[in-house]
C-alpha positions as CSV (number, residue, x, y, z in Angstrom):
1,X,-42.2,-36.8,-66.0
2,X,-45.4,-36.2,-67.4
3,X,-46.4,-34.3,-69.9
4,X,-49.8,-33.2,-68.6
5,X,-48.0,-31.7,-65.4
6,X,-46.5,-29.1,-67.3
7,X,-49.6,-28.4,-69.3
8,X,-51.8,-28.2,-66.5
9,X,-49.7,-25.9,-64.4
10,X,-49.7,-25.7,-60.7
11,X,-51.6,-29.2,-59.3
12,X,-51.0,-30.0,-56.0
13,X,-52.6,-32.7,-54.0
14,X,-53.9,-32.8,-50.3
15,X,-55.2,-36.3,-50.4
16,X,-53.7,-38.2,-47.4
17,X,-51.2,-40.8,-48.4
18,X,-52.2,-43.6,-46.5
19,X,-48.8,-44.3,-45.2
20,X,-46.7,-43.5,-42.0
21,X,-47.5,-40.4,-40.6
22,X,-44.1,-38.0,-41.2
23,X,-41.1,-36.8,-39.6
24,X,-41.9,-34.3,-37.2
25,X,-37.9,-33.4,-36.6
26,X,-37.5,-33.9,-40.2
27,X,-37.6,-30.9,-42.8
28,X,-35.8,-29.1,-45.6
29,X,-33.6,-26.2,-45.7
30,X,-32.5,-23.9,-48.5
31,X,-28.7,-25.2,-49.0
32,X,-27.8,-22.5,-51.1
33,X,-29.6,-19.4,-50.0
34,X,-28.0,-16.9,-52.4
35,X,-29.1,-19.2,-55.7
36,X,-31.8,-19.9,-57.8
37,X,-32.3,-21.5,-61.3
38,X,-34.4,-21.6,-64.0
39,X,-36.7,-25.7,-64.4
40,X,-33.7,-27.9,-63.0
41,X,-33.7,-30.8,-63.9
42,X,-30.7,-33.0,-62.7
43,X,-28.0,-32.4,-59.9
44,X,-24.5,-34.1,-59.5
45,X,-20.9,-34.1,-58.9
46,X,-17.9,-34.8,-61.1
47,X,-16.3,-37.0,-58.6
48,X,-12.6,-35.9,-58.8
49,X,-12.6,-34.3,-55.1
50,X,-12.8,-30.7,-56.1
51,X,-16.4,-30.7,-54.0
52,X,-18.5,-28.6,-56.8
53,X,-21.7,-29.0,-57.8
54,X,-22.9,-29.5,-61.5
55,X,-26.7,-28.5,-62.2
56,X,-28.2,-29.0,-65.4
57,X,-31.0,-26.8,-66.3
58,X,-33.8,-27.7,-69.0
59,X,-32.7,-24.7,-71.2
60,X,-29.5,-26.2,-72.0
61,X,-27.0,-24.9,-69.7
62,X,-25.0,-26.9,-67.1
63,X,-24.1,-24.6,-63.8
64,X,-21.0,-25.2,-61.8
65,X,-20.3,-23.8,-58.6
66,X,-18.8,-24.5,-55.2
67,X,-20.1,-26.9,-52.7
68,X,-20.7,-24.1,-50.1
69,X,-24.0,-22.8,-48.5
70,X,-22.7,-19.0,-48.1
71,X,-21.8,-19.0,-52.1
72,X,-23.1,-16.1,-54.5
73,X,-24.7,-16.0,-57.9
74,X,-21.8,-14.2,-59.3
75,X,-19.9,-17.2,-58.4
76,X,-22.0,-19.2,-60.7
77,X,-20.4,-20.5,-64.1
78,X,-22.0,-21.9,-67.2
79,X,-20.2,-25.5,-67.4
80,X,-21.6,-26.1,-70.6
81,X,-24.2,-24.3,-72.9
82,X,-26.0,-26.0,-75.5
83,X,-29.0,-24.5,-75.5
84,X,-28.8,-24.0,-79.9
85,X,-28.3,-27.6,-79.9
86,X,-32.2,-28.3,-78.2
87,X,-35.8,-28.7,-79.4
88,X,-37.5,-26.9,-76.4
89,X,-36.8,-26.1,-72.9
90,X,-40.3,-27.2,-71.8
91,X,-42.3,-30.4,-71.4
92,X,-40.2,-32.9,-71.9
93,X,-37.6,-32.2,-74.4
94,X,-34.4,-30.2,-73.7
95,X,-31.3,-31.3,-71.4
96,X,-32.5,-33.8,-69.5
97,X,-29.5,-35.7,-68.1
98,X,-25.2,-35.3,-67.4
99,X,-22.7,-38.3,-66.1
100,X,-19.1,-37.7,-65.6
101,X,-16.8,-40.7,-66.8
102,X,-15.6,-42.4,-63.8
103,X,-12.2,-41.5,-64.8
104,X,-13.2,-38.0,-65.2
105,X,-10.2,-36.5,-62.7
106,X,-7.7,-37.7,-65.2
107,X,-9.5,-37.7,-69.2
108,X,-12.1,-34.9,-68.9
109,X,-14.9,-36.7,-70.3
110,X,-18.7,-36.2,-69.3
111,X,-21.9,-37.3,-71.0
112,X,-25.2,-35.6,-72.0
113,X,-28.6,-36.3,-72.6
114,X,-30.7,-33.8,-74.7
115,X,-33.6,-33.6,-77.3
116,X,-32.0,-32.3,-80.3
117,X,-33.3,-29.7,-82.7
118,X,-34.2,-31.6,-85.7
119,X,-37.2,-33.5,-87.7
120,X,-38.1,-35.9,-86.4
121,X,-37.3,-35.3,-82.8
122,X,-34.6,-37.1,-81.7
123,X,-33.1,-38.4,-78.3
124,X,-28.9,-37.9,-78.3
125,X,-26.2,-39.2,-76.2
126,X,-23.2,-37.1,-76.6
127,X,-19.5,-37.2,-75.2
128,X,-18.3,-33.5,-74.2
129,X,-14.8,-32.9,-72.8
130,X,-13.9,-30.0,-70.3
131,X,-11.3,-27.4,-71.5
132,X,-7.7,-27.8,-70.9
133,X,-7.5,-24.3,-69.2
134,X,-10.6,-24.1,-67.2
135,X,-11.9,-26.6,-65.2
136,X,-15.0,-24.8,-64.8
137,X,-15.9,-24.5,-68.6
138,X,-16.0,-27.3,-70.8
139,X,-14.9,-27.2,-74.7
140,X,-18.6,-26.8,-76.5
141,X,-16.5,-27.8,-79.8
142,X,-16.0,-31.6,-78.4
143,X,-19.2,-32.9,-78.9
144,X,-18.5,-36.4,-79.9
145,X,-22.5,-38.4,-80.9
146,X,-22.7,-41.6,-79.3
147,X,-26.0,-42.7,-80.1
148,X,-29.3,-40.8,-81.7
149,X,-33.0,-42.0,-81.0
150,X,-35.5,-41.1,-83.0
151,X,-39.1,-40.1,-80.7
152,X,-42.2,-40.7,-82.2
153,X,-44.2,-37.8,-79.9
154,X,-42.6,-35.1,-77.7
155,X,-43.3,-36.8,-74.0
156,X,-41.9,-39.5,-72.5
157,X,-38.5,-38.9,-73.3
158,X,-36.7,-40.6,-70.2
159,X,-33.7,-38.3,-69.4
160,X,-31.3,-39.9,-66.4
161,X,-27.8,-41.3,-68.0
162,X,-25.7,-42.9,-65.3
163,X,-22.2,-44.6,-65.2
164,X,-22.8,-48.1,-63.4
165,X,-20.8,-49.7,-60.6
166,X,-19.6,-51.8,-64.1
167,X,-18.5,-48.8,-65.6
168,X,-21.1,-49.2,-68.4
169,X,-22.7,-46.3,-69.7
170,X,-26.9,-47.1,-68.7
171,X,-29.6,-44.6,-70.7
172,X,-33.5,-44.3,-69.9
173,X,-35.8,-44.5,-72.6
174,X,-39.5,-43.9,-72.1
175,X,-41.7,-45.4,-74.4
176,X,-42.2,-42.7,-77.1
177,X,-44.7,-40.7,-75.8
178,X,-48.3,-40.1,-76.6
179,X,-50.5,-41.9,-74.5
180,X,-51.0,-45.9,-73.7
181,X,-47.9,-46.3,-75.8
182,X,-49.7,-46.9,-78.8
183,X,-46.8,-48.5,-80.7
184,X,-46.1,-50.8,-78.4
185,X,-42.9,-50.0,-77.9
186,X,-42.0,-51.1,-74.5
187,X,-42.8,-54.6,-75.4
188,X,-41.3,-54.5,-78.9
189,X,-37.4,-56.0,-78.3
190,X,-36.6,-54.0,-82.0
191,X,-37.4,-50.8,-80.6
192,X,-35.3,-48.6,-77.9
193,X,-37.9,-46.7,-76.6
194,X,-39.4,-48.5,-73.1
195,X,-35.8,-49.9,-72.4
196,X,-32.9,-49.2,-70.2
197,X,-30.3,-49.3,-72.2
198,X,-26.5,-50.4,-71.0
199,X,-23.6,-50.0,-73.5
200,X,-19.8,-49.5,-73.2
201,X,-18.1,-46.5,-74.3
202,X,-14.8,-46.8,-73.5
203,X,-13.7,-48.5,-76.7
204,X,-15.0,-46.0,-79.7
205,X,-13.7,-45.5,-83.7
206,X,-15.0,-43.1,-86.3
207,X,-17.2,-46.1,-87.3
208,X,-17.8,-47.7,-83.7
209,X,-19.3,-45.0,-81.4
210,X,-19.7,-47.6,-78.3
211,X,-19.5,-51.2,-78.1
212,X,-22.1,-54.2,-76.6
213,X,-21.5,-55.5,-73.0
214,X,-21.1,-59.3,-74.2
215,X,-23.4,-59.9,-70.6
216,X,-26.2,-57.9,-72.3
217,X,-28.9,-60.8,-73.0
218,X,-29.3,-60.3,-77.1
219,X,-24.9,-59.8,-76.9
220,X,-24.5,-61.1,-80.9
221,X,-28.3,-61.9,-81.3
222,X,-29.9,-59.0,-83.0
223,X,-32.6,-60.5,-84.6
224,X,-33.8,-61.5,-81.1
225,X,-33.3,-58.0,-79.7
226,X,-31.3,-54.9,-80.1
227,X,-28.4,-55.5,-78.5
228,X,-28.2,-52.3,-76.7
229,X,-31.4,-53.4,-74.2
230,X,-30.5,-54.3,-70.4
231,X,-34.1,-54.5,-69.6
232,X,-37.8,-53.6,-70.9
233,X,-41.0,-53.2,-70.4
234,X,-40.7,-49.6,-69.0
235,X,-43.0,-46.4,-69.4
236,X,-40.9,-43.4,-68.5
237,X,-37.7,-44.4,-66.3
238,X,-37.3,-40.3,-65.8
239,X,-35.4,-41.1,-62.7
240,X,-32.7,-44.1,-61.9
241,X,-29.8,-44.3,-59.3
242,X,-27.8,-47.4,-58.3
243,X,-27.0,-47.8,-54.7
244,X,-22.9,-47.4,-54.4
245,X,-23.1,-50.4,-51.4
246,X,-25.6,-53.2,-52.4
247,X,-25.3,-52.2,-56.3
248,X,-29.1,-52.6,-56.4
249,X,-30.3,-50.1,-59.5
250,X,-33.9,-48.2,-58.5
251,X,-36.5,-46.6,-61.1
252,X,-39.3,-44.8,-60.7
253,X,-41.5,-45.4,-63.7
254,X,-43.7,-42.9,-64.6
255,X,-47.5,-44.8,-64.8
256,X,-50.4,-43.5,-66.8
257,X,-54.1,-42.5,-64.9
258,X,-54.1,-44.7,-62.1
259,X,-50.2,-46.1,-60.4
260,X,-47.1,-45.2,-60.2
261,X,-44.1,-47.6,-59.4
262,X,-40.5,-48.5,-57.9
263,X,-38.4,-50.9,-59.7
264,X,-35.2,-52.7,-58.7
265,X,-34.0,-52.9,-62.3
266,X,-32.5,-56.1,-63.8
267,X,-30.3,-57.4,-66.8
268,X,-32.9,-59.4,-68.8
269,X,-35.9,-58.2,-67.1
270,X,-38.9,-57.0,-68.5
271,X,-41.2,-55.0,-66.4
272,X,-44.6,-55.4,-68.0
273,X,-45.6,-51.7,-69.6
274,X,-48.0,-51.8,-71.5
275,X,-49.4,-55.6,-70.2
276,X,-49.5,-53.7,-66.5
277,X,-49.8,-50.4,-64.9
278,X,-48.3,-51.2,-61.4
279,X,-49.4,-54.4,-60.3
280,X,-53.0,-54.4,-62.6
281,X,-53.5,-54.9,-66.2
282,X,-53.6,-52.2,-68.9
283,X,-53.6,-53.3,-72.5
284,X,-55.6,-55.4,-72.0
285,X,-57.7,-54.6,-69.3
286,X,-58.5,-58.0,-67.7
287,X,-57.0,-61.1,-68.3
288,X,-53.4,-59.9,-69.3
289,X,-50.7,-62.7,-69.4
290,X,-48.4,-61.5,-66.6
291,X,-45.7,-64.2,-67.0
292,X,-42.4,-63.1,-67.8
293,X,-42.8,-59.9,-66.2
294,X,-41.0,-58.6,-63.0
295,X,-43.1,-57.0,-60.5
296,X,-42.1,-53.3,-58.9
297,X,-40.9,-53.4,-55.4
298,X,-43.5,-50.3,-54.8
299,X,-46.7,-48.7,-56.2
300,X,-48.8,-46.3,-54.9
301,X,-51.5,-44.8,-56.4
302,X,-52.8,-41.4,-57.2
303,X,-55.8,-41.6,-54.7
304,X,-53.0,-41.5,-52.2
305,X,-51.1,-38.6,-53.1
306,X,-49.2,-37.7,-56.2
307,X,-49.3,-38.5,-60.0
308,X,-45.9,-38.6,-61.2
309,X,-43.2,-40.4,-59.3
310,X,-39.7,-38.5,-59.3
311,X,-37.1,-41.6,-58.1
312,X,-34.1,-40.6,-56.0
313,X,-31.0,-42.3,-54.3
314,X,-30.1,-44.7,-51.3
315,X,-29.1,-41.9,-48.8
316,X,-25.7,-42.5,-47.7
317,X,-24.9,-39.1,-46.2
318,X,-24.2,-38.6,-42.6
319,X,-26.9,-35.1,-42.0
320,X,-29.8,-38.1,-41.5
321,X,-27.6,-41.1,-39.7
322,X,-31.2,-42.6,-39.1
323,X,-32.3,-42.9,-42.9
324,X,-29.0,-44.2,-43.9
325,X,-29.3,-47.0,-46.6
326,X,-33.0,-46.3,-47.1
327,X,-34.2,-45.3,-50.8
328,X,-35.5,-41.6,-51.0
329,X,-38.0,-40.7,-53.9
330,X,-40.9,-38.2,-54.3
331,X,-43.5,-37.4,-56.1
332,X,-43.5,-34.6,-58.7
333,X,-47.5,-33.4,-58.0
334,X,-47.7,-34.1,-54.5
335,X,-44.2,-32.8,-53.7
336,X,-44.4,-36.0,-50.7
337,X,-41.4,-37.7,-50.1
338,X,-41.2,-41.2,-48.9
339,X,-38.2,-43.6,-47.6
340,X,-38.0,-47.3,-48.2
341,X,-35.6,-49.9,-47.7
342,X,-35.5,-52.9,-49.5
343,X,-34.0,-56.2,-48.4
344,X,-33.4,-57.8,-51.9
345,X,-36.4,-59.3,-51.7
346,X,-39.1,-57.6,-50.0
347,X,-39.9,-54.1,-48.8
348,X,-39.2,-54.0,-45.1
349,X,-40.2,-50.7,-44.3
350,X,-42.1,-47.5,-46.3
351,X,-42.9,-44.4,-45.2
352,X,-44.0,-40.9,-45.9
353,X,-41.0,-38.4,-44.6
354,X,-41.9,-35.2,-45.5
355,X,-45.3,-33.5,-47.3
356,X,-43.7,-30.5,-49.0
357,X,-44.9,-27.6,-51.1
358,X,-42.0,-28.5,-53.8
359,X,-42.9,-29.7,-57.6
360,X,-40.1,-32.3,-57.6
361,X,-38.3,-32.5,-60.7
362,X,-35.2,-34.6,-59.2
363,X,-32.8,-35.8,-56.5
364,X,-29.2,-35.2,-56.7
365,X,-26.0,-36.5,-54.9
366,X,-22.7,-34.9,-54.2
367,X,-19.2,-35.8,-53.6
368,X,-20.1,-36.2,-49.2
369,X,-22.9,-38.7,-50.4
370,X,-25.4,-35.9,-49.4
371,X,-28.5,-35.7,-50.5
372,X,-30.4,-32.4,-52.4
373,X,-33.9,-32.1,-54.6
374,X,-34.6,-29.5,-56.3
375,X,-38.3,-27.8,-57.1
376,X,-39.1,-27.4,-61.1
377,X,-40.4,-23.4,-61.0
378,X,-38.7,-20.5,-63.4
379,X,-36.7,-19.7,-59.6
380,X,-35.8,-22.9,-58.2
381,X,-34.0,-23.5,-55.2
382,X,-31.9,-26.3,-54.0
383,X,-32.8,-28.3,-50.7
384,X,-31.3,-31.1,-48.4
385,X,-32.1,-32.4,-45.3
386,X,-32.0,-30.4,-41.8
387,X,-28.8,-31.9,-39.8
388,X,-29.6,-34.5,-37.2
389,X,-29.1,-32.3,-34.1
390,X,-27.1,-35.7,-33.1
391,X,-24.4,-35.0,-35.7
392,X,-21.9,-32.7,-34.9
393,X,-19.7,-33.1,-38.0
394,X,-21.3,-33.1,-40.9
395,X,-18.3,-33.1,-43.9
396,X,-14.9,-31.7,-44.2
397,X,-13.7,-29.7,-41.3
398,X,-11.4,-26.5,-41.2
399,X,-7.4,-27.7,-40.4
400,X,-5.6,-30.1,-42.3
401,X,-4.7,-32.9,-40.6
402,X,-0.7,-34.1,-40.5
403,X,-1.8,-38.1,-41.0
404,X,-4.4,-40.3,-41.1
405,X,-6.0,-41.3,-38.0
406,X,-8.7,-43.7,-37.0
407,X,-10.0,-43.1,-33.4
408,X,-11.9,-45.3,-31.0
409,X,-15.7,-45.2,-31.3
410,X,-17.3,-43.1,-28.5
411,X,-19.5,-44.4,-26.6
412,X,-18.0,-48.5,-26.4
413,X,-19.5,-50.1,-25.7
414,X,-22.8,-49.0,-27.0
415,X,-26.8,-49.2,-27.6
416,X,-27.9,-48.4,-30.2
417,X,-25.7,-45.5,-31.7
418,X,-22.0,-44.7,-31.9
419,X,-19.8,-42.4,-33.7
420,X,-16.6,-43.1,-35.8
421,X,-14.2,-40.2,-36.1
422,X,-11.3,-40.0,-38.5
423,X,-9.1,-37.8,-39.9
424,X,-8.0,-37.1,-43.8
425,X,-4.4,-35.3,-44.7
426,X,-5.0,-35.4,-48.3
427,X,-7.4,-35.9,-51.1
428,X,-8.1,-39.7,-50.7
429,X,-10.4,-42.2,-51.8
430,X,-11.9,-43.4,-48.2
431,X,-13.7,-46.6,-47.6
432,X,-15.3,-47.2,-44.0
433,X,-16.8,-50.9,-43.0
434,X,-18.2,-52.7,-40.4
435,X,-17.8,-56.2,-40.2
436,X,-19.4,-58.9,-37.6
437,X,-16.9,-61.4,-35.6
438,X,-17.1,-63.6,-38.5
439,X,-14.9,-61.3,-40.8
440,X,-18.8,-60.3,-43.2
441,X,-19.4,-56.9,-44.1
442,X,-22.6,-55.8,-42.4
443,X,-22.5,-52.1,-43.2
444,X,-20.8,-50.0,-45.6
445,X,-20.7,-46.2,-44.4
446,X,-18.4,-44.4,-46.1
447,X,-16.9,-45.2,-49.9
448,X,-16.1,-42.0,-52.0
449,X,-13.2,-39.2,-52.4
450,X,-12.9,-37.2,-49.5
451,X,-11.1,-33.4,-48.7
452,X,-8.5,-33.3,-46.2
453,X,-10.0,-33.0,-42.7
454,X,-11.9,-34.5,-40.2
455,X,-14.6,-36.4,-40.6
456,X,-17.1,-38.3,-38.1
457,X,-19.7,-40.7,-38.9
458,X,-22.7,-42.1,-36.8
459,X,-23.5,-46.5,-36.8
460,X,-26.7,-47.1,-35.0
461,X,-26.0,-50.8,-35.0
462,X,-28.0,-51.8,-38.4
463,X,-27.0,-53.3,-41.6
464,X,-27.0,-51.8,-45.2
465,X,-30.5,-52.9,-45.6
466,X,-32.1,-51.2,-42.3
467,X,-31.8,-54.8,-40.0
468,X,-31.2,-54.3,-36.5
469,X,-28.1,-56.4,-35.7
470,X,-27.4,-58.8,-32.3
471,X,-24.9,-57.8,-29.2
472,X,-21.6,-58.6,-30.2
473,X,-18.2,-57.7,-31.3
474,X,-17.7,-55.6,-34.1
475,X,-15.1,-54.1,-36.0
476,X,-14.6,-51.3,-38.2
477,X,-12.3,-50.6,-40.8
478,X,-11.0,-47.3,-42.6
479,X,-9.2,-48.3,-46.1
480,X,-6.9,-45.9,-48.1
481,X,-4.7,-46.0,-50.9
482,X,-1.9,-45.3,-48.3
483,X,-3.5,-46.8,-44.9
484,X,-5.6,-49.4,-43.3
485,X,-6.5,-49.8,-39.6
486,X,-9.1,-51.5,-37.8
487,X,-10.7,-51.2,-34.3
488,X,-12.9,-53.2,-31.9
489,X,-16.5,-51.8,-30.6
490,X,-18.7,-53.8,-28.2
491,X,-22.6,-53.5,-29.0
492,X,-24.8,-54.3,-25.5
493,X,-28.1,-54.3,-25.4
């Protein structure tokens, strides 16, 4: 984020966005009526099936509670509490980001991001482990420093860290602050600060807090760049998410007066800051060489509603069948929120969704794939999406089922939308495909630890990257540790 949004207080825009009129049957609801919080900042899951959600407030304190809409602040439990540890719980210093090891369910690790209390300021990456009695607390004592970063100003600070489909550990750096990066840092391949950085923490010593991914370009070539940089070029990557099915890694990058921007990031690419704002030249302001440099996939300016670009996810949730596999991100001033969907070349579609009255400090996931964004205020709420009035089973279901069971799609044949229904008798790791007579995957709907129960899912006949697909013969296929089946469905049109 910026730091002039906090100083100038409540800002919000009217100025049309120039894009696709809205949603009229989409909206927001309150998903958790009975909470607030205090400046959110990040929202997630631990991944390990117990369906709670983990929300990490600016102050230092990560909250845990139960995935359930009718649940009460009492039930509330600090996770973690740092807030002794931080440098401020405004701006942008403070807890800023949380990632659960994707082993978490069986080692207990998790991984923060705060602005420590100390001279000069510094960026830290730290290893906590929950306690062995309490699955709702974690052990404060545990903090294990991966990696410190010194910041030359008090903004910019990037935030998001986020365990990669590789399993490497990836950590957004802004530039360093100020204004115009004035130290060049995003362009300087010795500095940290304008990168995203990938290492791997799974093999650590006393003296070896993380090692180098040997496909990281400068792997064993410091004096060409610090080793730790998977790309560069980059202003303030507050937000970043990786897409679970096409693997494709989005940004928004926080610009300066004029653009903000959408990135695909890239091992080995650098994405122009402070050479370019957006697409146009910054430092300097004509003329700049642009060669080397990897364009954003969006930009939109601040004529056309917003000054601070908030990046989100790839929804794969089944409330909104009809956004699934588009790229949801906001803006923080304008409180719009816009879909894309991005081919892996091109933008094939971009629109605005919804013009809210929200300050939109992030997007979160949880384990159901859902979506949520939460509203940066001293009472925040929590929101997700209204429920397609199509969808008549949104998540886990009451009654256990006795086995698991894949039933025929209804309707079959069909044009353009049909719905899968299966059942789960135990905590499984579930993965849902749809493939084309030819044995390729064309869409990816379900992939993640599930509860027990029943569960339906809606296919409106398009691939993971929003393509309508041909009439045909399809087939679908639910994948467990402990069962695999596979049915036929006929798409007429």
């Amino acid at each position: 984020m910026k730091f002039k949004l906090f100083i100038l207080g409540i800002i919000y825009f009217t100025i049309s966005s120039g894009l696709n009129a809205q949603n009229p049957n989409l909206s927001l609801t309150d998903a958790f009526p009975n909470l607030s919080f205090p400046y959110p900042v990040h929202l997630t899951h631990s991944n390990d099936g117990t369906n709670r959600i983990f929300l990490v407030q600016q102050n230092g304190i990560i909250k845990v509670f139960q995935n359930d809409s009718t649940v009460q602040s009492p039930a509330i439990k600090d996770f973690l509490n740092i807030s002794n540890k931080i440098s401020s719980s405004a701006g942008e210093e403070g807890l800023l980001g949380l990632a659960f090891h994707p082993n978490y369910a069986s080692n207990g690790y998790f991984y923060v991001n705060y602005t420590a209390l100390s001279s000069p300021i510094k960026t830290v990456i730290s290893r906590f482990k929950v306690s062995s009695g309490n699955p709702d607390k974690a052990d404060s004592l545990s903090e294990y420093k991966i990696l410190e970063i010194e910041q030359p100003y008090y903004n910019h600070n990037g935030g998001t860290v986020m365990f990669g489909l590789d399993g490497y550990l990836y950590i957004g750096m802004g530039d360093g602050g100020s204004g115009g990066d004035p130290q060049n840092n995003a362009q300087n391949l010795q500095s940290l600060l304008g990168k995203m950085l990938r290492i791997d923490i799974n093999d650590t010593t006393s003296a070896k807090r993380y090692v180098i991914p040997a496909t990281n370009l400068f792997y064993n070539n410091p004096s060409a760049g610090k080793e730790e940089i998977f790309s560069w070029g980059l202003r303030n990557t507050w937000k970043f998410s990786q897409d679970q099915q096409t693997g494709f890694i989005y940004a928004g990058d926080v610009g300066q007066d004029i653009y903000e921007e959408i990135d695909v990031i890239q091992n080995g690419k650098n994405y122009g800051w402070r050479v370019l704002e957006g697409f146009q030249c910054f430092n300097p302001s004509s003329g700049c060489d642009t060669s080397g440099k990897t364009m954003p996939i969006k930009v939109y300016s601040h004529s056309e509603g917003g000054c601070s670009v908030t990046g989100g996810y790839v929804y794969r949730g089944n409330r909104r069948p009809e956004l699934r596999g588009a790229y949801i991100y906001g803006d923080y001033c304008s409180g719009k929120i816009w879909m894309l969907r991005y081919n892996g070349s091109t933008v094939s579609s971009d629109s605005l969704l919804i013009d809210s009255p929200h300050f939109i400090s992030t997007f979160g996931t949880d384990q159901f794939n859902e979506l949520y964004l939460l509203s940066y205020t001293s009472s925040s709420k929590i929101y997700r999406f209204n429920k397609n009035p199509s969808v008549n089973i949104s998540g886990n279901e009451t009654g256990i089922p006795g086995n698991f069971i894949l039933e025929q799609n209804y309707p079959n044949p069909f044009n353009p939308e049909t719905k899968i229904q299966y059942s789960v008798p135990e905590l499984s790791k579930i993965s849902l495909k749809v493939y084309d007579i030819t044995g390729k995957v064309v869409s990816s709907l379900v992939n993640t630890v599930q509860l027990p129960g029943k569960y339906s899912v809606f296919w409106n006949a398009k691939d993971d990257f929003g393509n309508t697909l041909p009439s045909g013969i399809y087939f679908y296929s639910l994948v467990t540790e402990k069962f695999k089946e596979t049915k036929r469905m006929v798409l007429v049109k």
